[in-house]
N, C-alpha and C positions, 0 to 999 in steps of 0.2 A: 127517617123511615119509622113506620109506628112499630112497636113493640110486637115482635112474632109469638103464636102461640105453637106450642110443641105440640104434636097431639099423639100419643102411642096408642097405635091399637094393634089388638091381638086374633089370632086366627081364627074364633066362631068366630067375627066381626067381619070376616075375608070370604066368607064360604059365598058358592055361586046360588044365586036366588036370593031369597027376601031379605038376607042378612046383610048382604055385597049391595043392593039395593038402597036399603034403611042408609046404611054407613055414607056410600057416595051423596047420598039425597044431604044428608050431615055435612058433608065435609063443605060440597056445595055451598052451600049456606053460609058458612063460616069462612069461607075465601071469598066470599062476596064482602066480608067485614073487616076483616083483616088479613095480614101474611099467615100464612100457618106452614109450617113445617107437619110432615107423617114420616113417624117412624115404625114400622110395621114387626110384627113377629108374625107367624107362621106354623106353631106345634101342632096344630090340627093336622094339616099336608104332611108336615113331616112325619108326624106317626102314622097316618096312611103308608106313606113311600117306605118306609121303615118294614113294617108288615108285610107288604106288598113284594120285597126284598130279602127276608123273613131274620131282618135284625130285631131286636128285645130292646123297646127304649129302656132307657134308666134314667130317673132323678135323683138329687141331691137339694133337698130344701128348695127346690122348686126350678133346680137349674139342672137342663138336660147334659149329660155325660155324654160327653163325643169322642169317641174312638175315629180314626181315618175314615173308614165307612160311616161313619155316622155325620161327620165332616163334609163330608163330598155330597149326602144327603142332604143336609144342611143349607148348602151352596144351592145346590139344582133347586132348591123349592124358595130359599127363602131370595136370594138374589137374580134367580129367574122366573118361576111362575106364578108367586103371588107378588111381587115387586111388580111384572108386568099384568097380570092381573087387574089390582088398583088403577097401575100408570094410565091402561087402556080407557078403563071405565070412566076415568075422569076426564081425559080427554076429549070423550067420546062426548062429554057434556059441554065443552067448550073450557077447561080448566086448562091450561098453560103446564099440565103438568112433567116433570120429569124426572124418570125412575135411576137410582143410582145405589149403589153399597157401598159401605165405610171403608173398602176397600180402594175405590175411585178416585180419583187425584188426593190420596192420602187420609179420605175424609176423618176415618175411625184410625186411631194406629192405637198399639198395647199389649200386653204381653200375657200367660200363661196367667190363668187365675188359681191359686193355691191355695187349697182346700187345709182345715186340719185335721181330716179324719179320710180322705177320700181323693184319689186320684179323679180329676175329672178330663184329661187328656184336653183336645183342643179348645178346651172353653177359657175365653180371653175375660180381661179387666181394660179399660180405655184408660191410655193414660195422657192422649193429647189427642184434638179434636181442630183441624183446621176448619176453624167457624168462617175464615174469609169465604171458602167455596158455599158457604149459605149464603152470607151479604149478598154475596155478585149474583147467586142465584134469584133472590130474592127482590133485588134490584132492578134485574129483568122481569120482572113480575114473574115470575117461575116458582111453581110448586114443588119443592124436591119432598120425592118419594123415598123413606130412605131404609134400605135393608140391614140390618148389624151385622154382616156380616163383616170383619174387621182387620184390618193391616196387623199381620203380628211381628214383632223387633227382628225377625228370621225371616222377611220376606215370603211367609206365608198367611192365611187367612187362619182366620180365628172367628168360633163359633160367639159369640155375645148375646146376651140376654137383652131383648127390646126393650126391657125398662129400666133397665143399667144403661143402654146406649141413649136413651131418649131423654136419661139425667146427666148424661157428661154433655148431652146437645144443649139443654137449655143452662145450663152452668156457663157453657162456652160463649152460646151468644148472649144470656146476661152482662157477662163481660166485655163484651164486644162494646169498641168507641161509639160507634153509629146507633147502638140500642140502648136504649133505656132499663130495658128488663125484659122479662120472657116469664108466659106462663106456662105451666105445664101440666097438660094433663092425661090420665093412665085410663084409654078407655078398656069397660070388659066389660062383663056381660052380667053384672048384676048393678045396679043405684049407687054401690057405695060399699063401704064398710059395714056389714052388717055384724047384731050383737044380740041375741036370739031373736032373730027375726024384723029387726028394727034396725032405720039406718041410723049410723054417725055422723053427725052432720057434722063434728069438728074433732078433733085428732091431733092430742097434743105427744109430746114425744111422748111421757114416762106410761100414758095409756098407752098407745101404741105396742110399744115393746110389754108390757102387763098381756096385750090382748094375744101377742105370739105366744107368749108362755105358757098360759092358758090354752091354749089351741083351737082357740076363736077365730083367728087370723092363724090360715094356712094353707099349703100348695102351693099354687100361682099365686095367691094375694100377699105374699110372702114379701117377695122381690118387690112387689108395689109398694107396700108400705116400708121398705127401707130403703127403697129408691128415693121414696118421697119424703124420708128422716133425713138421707145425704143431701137432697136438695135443697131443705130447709138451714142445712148446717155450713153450703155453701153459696147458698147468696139467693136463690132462684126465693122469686118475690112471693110466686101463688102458686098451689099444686094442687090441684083434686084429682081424687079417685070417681068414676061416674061412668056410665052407658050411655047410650046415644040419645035418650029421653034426657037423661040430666046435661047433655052434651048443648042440648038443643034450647032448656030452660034455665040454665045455669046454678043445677043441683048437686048433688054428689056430699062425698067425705070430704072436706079441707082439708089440708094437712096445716096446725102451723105452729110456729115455734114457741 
């Protein structure tokens, strides 16, 4: 089987209209060329529902804090209405696709992620990743759609960061007998890495962490680029950071070692 690409995207990328459109027209394209795995996040809806419900998001370096109510929020948006969301759309084009959570025959399992300044309640860390359920999926020519929402060692679900779950997937099936390697890449909603105003085309570790410290790189871009430091430090071959233009020309940050 050729070498899968991981592909994370995140909630503007989900939103219904031109956004939902651009992304599927993408994704398209790119399962037309190879297997790809989606791993999707969600914070857009969620802060909606949140609101809407009149709970107070809260972050911590770019990972949302989930109390129970913020859990079950969590759940309803990201492993039901944007997971089904995507599934539909895709389908809808003739994509084989199918929508599923880390939850689902085991897919994510992990435990409580431990902060050292900050209680973050249900928000998990993966600590094993049943890659066989991608093989088989992907064998069947099937697209799995995939939600972070995650098996925690309590036989409950655990809140997960999309671009933590989308680096323990491509780690998993880099390793995997039948793959050769796995790329992975963190879509959002700007080129890349930017450094005032200018992208980075390549991104080695000791800038990287220089450009956090600084607070060049921050918020959501956070998790990206140190998803994409663990990746690099555990085997996964290619990583870029990019949008759907760079998605589509083969542009973006590299990240490499």
């Amino acid at each position: 089987m050729q070498e899968p690409v991981i592909v994370k995207v995140g909630g503007a990328e989900l939103q219904e209209g031109d956004a939902i459109d651009s992304l599927v027209n993408a994704l398209v394209a790119l399962i037309a060329t190879r297997p790809v795995i989606v791993v999707h996040g969600g914070g857009s809806d969620i802060a909606m529902l949140q609101q809407r419900l009149g709970l107070e998001p809260c972050f911590v370096e770019g990972l949302r804090v989930t109390d129970e109510e913020s859990l079950w929020v969590a759940e309803m948006v990201l492993s039901g209405s944007v997971n089904k969301r995507l599934t539909a759309r895709l389908v809808s084009r003739g994509i084989r696709a199918i929508g599923l959570s880390g939850v689902d025959v085991g897919l994510l399992q992990g435990d409580c992620l431990q902060h050292p300044t900050h209680d973050l309640g249900r928000v998990g860390e993966i600590t094993q990743v049943n890659e066989r359920v991608l093989v088989d999926l992907l064998s069947l020519d099937l697209t799995p759609i995939v939600s972070p929402i995650t098996l925690g060692c309590d036989g409950r679900p655990l809140n997960v960061n999309a671009d933590h779950a989308a680096l323990a997937i491509a780690v998993a099936m880099g390793s995997a007998a039948t793959m050769r390697g796995a790329e992975l890449v963190f879509l959002t909603d700007v080129c890349g890495v930017l450094c005032e105003g200018d992208l980075v085309e390549t991104l080695q570790p000791h800038e990287a962490n220089r450009l956090i410290e600084e607070g060049v790189v921050s918020g959501g871009m956070i998790p990206k680029v140190r998803s994409a430091l663990g990746a690099i430090q555990r085997g996964v071959s290619s990583i870029r950071i990019t949008n759907l233009d760079g998605l589509a020309s083969g542009s973006g940050t590299r990240v490499l070692a």
